[in-house]
Every structure is written in structure tokens, then in C-alpha cells.
C-alpha positions as CSV (number, residue, x, y, z in Angstrom):
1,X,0.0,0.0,0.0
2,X,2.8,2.5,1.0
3,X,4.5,1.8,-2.5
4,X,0.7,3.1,-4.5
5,X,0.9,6.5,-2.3
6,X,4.5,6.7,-3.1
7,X,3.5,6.0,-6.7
8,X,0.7,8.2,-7.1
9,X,2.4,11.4,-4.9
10,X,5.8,10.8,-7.6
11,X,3.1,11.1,-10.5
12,X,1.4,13.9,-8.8
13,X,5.1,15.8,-8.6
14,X,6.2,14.7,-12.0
15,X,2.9,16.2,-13.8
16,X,2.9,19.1,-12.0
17,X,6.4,20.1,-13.0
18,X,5.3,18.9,-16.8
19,X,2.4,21.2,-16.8
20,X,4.8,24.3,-15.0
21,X,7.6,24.0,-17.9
22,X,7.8,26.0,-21.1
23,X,8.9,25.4,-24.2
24,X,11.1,28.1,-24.6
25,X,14.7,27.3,-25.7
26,X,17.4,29.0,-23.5
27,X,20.2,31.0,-25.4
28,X,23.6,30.8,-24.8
29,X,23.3,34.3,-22.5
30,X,21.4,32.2,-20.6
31,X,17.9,34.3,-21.8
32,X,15.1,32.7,-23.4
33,X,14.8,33.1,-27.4
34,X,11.6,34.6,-28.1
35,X,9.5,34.7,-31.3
36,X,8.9,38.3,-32.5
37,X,5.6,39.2,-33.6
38,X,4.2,42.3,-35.5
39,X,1.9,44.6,-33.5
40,X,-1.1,46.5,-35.0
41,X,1.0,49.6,-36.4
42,X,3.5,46.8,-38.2
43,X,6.4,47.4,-36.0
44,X,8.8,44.0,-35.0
45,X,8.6,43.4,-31.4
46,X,9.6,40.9,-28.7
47,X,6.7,38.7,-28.3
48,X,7.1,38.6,-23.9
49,X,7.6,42.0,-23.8
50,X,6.1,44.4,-26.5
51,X,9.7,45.7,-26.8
52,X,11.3,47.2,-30.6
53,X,13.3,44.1,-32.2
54,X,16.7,46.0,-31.9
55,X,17.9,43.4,-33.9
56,X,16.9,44.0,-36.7
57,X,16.3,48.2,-37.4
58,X,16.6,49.4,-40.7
59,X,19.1,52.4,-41.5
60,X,18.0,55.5,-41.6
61,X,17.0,58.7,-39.7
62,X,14.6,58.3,-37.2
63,X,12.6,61.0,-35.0
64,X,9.8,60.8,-32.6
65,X,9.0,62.5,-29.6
66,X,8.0,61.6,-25.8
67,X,4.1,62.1,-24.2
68,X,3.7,66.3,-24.2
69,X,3.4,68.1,-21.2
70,X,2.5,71.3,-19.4
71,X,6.1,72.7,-19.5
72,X,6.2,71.2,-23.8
73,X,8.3,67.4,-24.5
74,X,11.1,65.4,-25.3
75,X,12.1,64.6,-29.0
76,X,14.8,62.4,-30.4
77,X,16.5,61.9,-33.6
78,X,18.4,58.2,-33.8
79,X,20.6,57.5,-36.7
80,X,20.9,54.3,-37.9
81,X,23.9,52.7,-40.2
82,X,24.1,48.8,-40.4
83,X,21.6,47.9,-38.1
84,X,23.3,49.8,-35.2
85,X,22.4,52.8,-32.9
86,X,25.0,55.4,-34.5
87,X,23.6,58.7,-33.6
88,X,21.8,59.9,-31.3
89,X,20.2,64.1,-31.1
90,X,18.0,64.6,-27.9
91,X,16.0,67.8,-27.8
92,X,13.8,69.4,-25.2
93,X,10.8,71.4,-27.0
94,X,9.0,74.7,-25.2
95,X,5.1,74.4,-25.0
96,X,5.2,76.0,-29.2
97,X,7.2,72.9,-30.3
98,X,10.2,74.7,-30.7
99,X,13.8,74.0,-29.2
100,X,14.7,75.4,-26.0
101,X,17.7,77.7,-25.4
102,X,20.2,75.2,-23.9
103,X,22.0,77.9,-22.5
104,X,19.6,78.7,-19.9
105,X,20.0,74.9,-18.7
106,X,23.2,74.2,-17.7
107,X,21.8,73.7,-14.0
108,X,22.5,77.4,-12.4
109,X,19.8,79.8,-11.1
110,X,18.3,82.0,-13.7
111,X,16.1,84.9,-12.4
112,X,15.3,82.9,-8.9
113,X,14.9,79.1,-10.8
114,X,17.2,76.2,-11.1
115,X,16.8,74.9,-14.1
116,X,18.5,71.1,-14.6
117,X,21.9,70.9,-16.7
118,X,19.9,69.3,-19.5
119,X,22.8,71.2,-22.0
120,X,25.2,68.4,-20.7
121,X,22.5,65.8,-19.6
122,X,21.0,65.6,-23.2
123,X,24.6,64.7,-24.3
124,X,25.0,62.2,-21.5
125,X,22.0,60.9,-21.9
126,X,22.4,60.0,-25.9
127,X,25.9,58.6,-25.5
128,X,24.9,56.1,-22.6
129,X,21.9,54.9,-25.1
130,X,24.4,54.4,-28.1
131,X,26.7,52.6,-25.9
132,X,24.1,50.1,-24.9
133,X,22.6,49.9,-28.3
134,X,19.4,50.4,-26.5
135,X,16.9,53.3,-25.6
136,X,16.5,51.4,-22.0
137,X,19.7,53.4,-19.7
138,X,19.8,54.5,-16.4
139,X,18.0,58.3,-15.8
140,X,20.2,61.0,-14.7
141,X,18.9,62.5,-11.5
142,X,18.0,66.0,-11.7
143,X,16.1,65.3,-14.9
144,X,14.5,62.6,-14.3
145,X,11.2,63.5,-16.3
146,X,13.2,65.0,-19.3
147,X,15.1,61.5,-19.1
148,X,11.5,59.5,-19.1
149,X,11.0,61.4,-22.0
150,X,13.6,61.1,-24.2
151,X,13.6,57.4,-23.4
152,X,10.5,57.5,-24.7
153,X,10.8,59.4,-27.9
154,X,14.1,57.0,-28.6
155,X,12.0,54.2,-28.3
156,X,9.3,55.5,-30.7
157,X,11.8,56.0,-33.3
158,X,13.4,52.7,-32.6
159,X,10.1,51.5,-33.3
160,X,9.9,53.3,-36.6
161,X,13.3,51.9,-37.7
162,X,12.0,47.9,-36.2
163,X,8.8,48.6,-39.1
């Protein structure tokens, strides 16, 4: 009798762990290999996690800009050349849509404001994203928002050059 509960407990455990594995086939990173899949709007993504297939970008010139808000947006320019991140030109636009003057953020007070250093930060921001080949880098603090954004608008026109 003990050898049937043994029995039937070891089936228990071994379809259990059947039914919890995937199929997925782990790469030699040690990451899963996914199947891309196109979205609605056509662009390439990562099928687990909506992502741009940075694999496989077209070259070109890209721009696109973050979510608008009160104070205006982000907007990014990426340049593409053999499938790479080559070039990358991060602007902050005013509530018109039109460049701000960088010269009046380079993080001293201005007329009783602080505004953040996004003169250097814009630089920073677009070198640490070419470096990584990706739009997904660390914020710089101080700008956090502005960062958000241009993540953001990177992202879109990744997801133009994925199309």
C-alpha cells in the first residue's frame, strides 16, 4: 500500500512540473529566445515584452517625440547605419514645439529658478543609449522627467526603424 501513495504522490510531482515548464529554448546568454511578432502599427517586437526588435532596425533617420506636457516634451533623432544605434540628437521642445535655449539649462539659477543641466544631460543621456545599443539606460537624476522622455521618444523612433 505505502509503494501506491508513493506512486501516485511521484506522479502527482512529476505532472505538476510537466504542466509548469515552457517550451522556450534558453540562449547561450542564458535568456530565453523569443518569437517576434508584429503589433497592430506593423512594428517587429519581442513577443514577452512588447519591446522594438533591436535586432533588426533598418538604417535610416529616425525621430519621434515623448508624451507632451504642461512645460512642452522630449524629441529624439536616432541614426541608424548597419543595423546599429550610430547617432543619437535629444532635444527638449518649449510648449510651441520649438527648441529650448540650452544655454539657460546648464543647471545654475536664472532669475530665482534652477533649471536642470539638460545642455550636458542631453549629451550624456544620448551617449549612454548608443553605448548600450538600447533606448532602456539608467536616468540621470536631476532630470529625471526629461530623461523619461527622451527614453521615450528613442523608443518610438526605434520602433519606426524595427517597421
Amino acid at each position: 500500500m505505502k509503494k501506491y501513495i508513493c506512486l501516485v504522490i511521484i506522479m502527482g510531482m512529476l505532472f505538476s512540473l510537466i504542466g509548469c515548464s515552457n517550451n522556450n529554448k534558453t540562449n547561450n546568454q542564458g535568456g530565453t529566445d523569443v518569437t517576434d511578432t508584429t503589433d497592430n502599427g506593423g512594428t517587429t517586437t519581442d513577443n514577452t515584452t512588447g519591446e522594438p526588435d533591436l535586432a533588426n532596425l533598418k538604417d535610416g533617420e529616425y525621430t519621434a517625440q515623448g508624451d507632451k506636457r504642461e512645460q512642452g516634451s522630449e524629441e529624439a533623432t536616432v541614426v541608424i547605419d548597419g543595423g546599429k544605434i550610430t547617432d543619437i540628437t535629444l532635444r527638449r521642445l518649449d510648449k510651441q514645439g520649438n527648441e529650448v535655449d540650452y544655454d539657460k539649462w546648464t543647471g545654475e539659477e536664472i532669475d530665482g529658478k534652477t533649471y536642470p543641466n539638460l545642455k550636458q544631460y542631453r549629451i550624456d543621456m544620448a551617449n549612454k543609449m548608443i553605448e548600450a545599443q538600447s533606448y532602456d539606460v539608467d536616468t540621470i537624476a536631476g532630470a529625471t522627467q526629461s530623461c523619461e522622455s527622451w527614453k521615450l521618444a528613442v523608443k518610438r523612433a526605434l520602433e519606426q526603424a524595427a517597421q
